[in-house]
C-alpha positions as CSV (number, residue, x, y, z in Angstrom):
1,X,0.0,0.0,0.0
2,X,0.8,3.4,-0.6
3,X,2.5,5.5,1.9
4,X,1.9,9.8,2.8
5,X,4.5,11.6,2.3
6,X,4.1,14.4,4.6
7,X,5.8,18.1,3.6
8,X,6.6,20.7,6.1
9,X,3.1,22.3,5.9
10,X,1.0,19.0,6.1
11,X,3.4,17.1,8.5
12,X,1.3,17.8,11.7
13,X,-2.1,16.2,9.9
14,X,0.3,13.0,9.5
15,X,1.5,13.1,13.3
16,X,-1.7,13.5,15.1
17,X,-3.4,10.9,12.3
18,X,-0.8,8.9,13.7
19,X,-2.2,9.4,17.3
20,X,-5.7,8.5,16.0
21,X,-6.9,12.3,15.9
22,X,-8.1,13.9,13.2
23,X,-7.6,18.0,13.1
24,X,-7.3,20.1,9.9
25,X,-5.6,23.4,9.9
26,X,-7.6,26.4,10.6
27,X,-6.5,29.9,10.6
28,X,-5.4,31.5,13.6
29,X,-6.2,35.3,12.5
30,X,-10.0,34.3,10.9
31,X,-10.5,30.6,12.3
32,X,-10.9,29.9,8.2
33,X,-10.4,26.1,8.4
34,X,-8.4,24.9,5.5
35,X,-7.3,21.9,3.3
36,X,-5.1,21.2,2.2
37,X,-2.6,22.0,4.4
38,X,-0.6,25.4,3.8
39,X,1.6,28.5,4.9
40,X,-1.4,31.2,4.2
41,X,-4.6,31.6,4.7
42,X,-6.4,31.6,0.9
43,X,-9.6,34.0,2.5
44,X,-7.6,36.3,5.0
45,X,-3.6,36.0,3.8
46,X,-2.6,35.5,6.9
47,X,0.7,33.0,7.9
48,X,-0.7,31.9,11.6
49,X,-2.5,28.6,11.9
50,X,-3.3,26.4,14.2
51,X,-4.6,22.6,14.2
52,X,-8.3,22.2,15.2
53,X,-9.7,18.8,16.5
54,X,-12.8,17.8,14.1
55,X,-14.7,15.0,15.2
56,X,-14.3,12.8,12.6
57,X,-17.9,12.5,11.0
58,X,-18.8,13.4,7.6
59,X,-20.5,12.2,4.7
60,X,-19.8,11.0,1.4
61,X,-19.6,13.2,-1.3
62,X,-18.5,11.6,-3.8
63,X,-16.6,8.1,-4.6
64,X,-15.1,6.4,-7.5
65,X,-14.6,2.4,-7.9
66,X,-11.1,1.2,-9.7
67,X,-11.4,-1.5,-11.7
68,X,-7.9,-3.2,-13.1
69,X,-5.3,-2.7,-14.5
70,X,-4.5,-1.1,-11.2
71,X,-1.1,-0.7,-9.1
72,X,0.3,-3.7,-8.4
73,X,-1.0,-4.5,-4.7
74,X,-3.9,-2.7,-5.3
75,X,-5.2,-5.2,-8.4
76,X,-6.1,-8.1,-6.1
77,X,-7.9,-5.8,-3.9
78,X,-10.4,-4.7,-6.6
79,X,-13.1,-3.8,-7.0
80,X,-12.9,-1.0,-4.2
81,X,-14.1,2.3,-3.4
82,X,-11.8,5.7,-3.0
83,X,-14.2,8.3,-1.1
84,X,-14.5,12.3,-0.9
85,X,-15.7,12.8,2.6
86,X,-17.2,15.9,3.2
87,X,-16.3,17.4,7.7
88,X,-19.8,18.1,9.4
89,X,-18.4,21.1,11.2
90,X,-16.3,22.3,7.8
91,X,-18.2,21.2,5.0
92,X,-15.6,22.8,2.5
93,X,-12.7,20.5,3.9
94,X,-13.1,17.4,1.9
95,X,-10.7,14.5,2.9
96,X,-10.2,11.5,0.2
97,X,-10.2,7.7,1.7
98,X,-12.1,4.2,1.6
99,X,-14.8,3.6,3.1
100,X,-14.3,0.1,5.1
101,X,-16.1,-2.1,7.3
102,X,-13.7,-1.6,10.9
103,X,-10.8,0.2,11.5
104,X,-8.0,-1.8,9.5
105,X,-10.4,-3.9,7.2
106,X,-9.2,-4.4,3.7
107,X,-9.8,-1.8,1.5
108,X,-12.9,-4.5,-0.4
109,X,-14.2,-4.9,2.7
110,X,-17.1,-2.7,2.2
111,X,-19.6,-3.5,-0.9
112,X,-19.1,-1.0,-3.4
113,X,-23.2,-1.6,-4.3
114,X,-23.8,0.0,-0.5
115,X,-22.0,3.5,-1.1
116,X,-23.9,6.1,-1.9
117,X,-23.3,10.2,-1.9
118,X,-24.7,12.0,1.2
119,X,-24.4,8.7,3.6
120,X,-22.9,9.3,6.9
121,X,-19.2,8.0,7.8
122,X,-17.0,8.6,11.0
123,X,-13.1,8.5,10.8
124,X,-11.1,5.4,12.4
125,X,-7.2,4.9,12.0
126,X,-5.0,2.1,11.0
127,X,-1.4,2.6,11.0
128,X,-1.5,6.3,11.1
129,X,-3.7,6.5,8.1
130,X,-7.6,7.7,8.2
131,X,-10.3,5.3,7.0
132,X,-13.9,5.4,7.3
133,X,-16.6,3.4,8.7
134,X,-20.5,4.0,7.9
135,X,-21.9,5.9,10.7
């Protein structure tokens, strides 16, 4: 599976995913929340930020279903979904993930026939990386 690789500005989303938390950054001068992660605030211009704790629910706004030829690793896994989850309390952050059936499930592990845009999901974590479960 593929790994993040975390820059400067979206390091800390990485380390407290890691931790099990989910925050986004939001900025300090306006409370803007914004992602992705990055030095200035695209609404006020400002450079202060800070990293806000969202809860973690959402709902799906959109998802897509590979089908091989895929990535080797990925191939065997298919079909699968890859989700746009929309934050309840910042409905402009959307995060991508899959949508799976416990914390650490495969990424198949879900029925792609049971997604559908506008159902509710909550975050879990699995080696540092965000997944979703229905809500």
């Amino acid at each position: 599976m593929l790994s993040p690789v975390p820059d400067a500005d979206g390091a800390p989303f990485w380390e407290y995913a890691a931790r099990g938390e989910l925050r986004v950054q939001r900025c300090a001068d306006c409370g803007e929340p914004r992602f992705p992660p990055r030095p200035c605030c695209p609404h006020c211009q400002s450079f202060a930020s800070a990293w806000w704790a969202v809860s973690g629910r959402g709902r799906v706004w959109s998802y897509v279903v590979p089908h091989p030829p895929l990535l080797p690793g990925y191939a065997e896994l298919a079909p699968y979904n890859v989700v746009v989850v929309e934050l309840e309390e910042a409905p402009r952050i959307r995060l991508v993930g899959n949508v799976v059936a416990h914390a650490g499930a495969p990424l198949n592990s879900v029925d792609p026939a049971r997604l559908r845009i506008g159902a509710r999901v909550r975050a879990v974590f699995s080696g540092g990386l965000p997944q979703w479960v229905p809500a």
